[in-house]
Each structure stands twice: as structure tokens, then as C-alpha cells.
N, C-alpha and C positions, 0 to 999 in steps of 0.2 A: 450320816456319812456312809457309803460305800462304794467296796474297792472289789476292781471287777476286772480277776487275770485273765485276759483272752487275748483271742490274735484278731487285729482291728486291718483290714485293708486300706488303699490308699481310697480318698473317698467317705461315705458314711455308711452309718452301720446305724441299723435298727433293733434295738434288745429289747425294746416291748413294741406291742402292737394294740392298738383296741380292739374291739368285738366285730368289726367290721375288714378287719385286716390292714388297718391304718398305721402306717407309722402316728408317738405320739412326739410334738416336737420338742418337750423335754428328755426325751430318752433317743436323740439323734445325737450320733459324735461325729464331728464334723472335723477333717484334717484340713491344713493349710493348705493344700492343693485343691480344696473344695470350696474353702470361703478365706479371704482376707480378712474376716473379724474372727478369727480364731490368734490368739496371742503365742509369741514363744518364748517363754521365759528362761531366765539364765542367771548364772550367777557370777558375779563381778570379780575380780581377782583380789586378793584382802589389799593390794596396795592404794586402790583405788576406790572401797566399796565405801558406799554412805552410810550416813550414822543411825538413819531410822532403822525399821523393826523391819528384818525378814519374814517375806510370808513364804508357810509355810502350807501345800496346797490340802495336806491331811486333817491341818488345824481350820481350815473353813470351815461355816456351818453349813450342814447339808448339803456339804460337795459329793459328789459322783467320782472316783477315779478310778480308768484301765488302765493297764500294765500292759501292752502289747510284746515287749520285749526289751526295747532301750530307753526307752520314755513313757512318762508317764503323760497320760490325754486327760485332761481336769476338765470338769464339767460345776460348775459356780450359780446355783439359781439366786443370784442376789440381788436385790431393788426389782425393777422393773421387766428385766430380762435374763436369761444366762449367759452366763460369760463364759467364753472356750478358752483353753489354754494347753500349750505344751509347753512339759516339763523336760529339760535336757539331761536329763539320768532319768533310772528303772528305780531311782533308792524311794523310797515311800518318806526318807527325813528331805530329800532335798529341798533346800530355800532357794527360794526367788528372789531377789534385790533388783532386777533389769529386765525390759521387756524390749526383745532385737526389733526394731522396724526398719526393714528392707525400702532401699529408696526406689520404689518401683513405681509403676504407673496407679497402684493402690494403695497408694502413703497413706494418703487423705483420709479413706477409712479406716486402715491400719492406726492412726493415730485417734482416732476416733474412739474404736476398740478400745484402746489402751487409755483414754482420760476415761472411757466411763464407769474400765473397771479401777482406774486410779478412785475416783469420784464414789464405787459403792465400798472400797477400801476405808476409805475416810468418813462413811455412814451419811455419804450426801445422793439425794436423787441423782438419777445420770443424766437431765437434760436433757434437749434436743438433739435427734441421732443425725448426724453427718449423712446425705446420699439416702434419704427415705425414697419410697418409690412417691410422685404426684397423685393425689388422688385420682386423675384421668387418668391416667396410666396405669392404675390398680382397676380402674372403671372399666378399661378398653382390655385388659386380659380376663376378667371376671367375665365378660362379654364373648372372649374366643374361645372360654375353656365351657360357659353354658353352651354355647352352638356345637362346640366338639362332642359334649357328651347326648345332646340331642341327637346329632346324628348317627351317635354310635347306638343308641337307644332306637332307632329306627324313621327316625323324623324326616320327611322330607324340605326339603330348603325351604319351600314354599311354607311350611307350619315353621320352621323355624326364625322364620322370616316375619310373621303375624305374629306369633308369638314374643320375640325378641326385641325388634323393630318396629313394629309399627303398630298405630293406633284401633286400625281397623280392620278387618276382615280383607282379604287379597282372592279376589273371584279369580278361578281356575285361568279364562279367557283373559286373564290381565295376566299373569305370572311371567310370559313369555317376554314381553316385554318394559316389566315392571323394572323401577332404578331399584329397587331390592335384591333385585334378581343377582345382580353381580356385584353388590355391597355383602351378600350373604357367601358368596364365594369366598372375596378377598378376605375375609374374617377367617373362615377354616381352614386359609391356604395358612392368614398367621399362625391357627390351630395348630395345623400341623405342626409347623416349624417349631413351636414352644415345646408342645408333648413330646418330639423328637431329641430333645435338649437342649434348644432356646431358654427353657426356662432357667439353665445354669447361667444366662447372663446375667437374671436377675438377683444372684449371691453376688455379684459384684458390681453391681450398678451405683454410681453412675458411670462405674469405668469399663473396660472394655476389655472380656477374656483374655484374648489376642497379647495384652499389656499384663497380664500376672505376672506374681515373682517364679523364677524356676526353684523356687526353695521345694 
């Protein structure tokens, strides 16, 4: 376990990095405003609270928690994946008994969140994840971010075109009017778009930024 007093912005925050300057993706703290699988836990009023065990976010094994000032941001690497979680007090005892899900246009993985850390609560695999990207669509971004960094590496369309695309060699006198030609375009225009911050749709996929909660 460890607990880690800093001041956390809205967004993520990177506290380790590898040799390369990478963020690593267990040591990303992700807020609600960043991803809808980040949980907000709360605690029930005693008139109402159920009979099971509160958890308690100090008492996991090998949890991560900051203190940024009013809440605590829990970090859970358990079963499968990590679980995120805010705590609604600064108190390092406070229990969780209820996790709030905003009826927003990201219920669906909000709830998701919330069965799989119900699910590694209870010492059971977490299942099938809700809203996974489709293999093609991990295939076709894998595809815009190799042609973005080819190009940033110096590659002209034409090598990254033979290189990427196609089976064979692409003679100089064909390039001009090869169907590659502007298959390799509309790939980097996606490029762009993703590197620019596109890629924040893919923390909320399958729903749609536009549709987040204003929590």
C-alpha cells in the first residue's frame, strides 16, 4: 500500500515514467472527468446502510492512494485490471458502502466499472468488459498512429504506403496516380485528429464525449 499527499489536476497525472519517458499505465490517476470507469464512492446515511462489510479503501491489498485535498483518488490493481475510485472525504478511515452512478449518457460503462469491481470484491474474475474497442478498430488506429510516426520520422507517403499497405514495391512513375496515394492521406488526416485529442474518445467509447456527466 501506498499513500501519496499531492496536488492531483483535473485530468491525469503521471508519477512514474519508464526509461523512455513513458508514462507506465499503472501509475496513471485518472479523474472522472477523464474516464467514466473511474468509481465515486460514498457512504450511505446509517438509516439506510446495508448489512455487509464496508470497504475500507486503506484496507485493500496493494492499493495506491492521493490525498489531493478533499478526497481521496484510490488506485486498486486487482484481478485483471485496476480499478479507480474516489473517495468523498480527505479521512484515510473513510468506508465505502455505495458507488453513485450518474444516469448519463455513460451509465452503461459506469455500471460496468462498478460490477467488476463488485465482482474482484467478492474474489471472482471480472468477466467480459462492457464497450471493449472491436479488434478492427484497434487494427485501423494501430494503422494511423504507425503512418503518423513514420512520418514524423521522415518517411515519405509513397515508403509508407509500401511499407504499410501494400504487397509490393510502388515504382516512383506509379505513385502519382496510385489508389494508395490518397488511402495514405485519409489515414494521417485520421492521425491527426487522434494525436490532437481524438484519442480521448477512446476512454469513453462506445459513447460519445459530447454525452459525459458534468460531475
Amino acid at each position: 500500500m501506498s499513500v501519496h499527499p499531492t496536488s492531483l489536476p483535473v485530468g491525469v497525472r503521471d508519477f512514474t515514467v519508464t526509461g523512455d519517458g513513458l508514462p507506465l499505465a499503472e501509475n496513471i490517476v485518472w479523474t472522472e472527468q477523464a474516464s467514466p470507469r473511474v468509481l465515486r464512492g460514498t457512504r450511505l446515511p446509517a438509516s439506510i446502510r446495508p448489512s455487509h462489510q464496508t470497504v475500507h479503501p486503506l484496507g485493500l491489498s496493494n492499493v495506491s492512494v492521493w490525498n489531493p485535498g478533499e478526497e481521496l483518488l484510490v488506485v486498486w490493481p486487482a484481478s485483471a485490471s485496476a480499478h479507480r475510485l474516489v473517495a468523498e472525504s480527505s479521512d484515510s478511515s473513510f468506508g465505502i458502502d455505495a458507488i453513485i452512478l450518474p444516469l448519463d449518457g455513460a451509465f452503461e460503462t459506469r455500471l460496468d466499472a462498478a460490477r467488476q469491481f463488485w465482482r474482484a470484491l467478492d474474489g471472482r474474475p471480472p468477466g467480459p468488459a462492457y464497450g471493449a474497442l472491436p479488434k478492427q478498430t484497434k487494427a485501423r488506429h494501430t494503422l494511423n498512429l504507425r503512418a503518423y510516426d513514420a512520418r514524423r520520422a521522415g518517411a515519405a507517403y509513397r515508403e509508407i504506403a509500401e511499407v504499410l499497405l501494400s504487397r509490393e514495391p510502388i515504382a516512383p512513375r506509379d505513385w502519382r496516380d496510385h489508389h494508395l496515394r490518397h488511402k495514405v492521406r485519409a489515414i494521417l488526416r485520421r492521425a491527426d485528429r487522434l494525436v490532437a485529442g481524438g484519442y480521448r474518445d477512446l476512454l469513453f467509447y462506445p459513447h460519445s464525449r459530447s454525452r459525459q456527466s458534468d460531475r
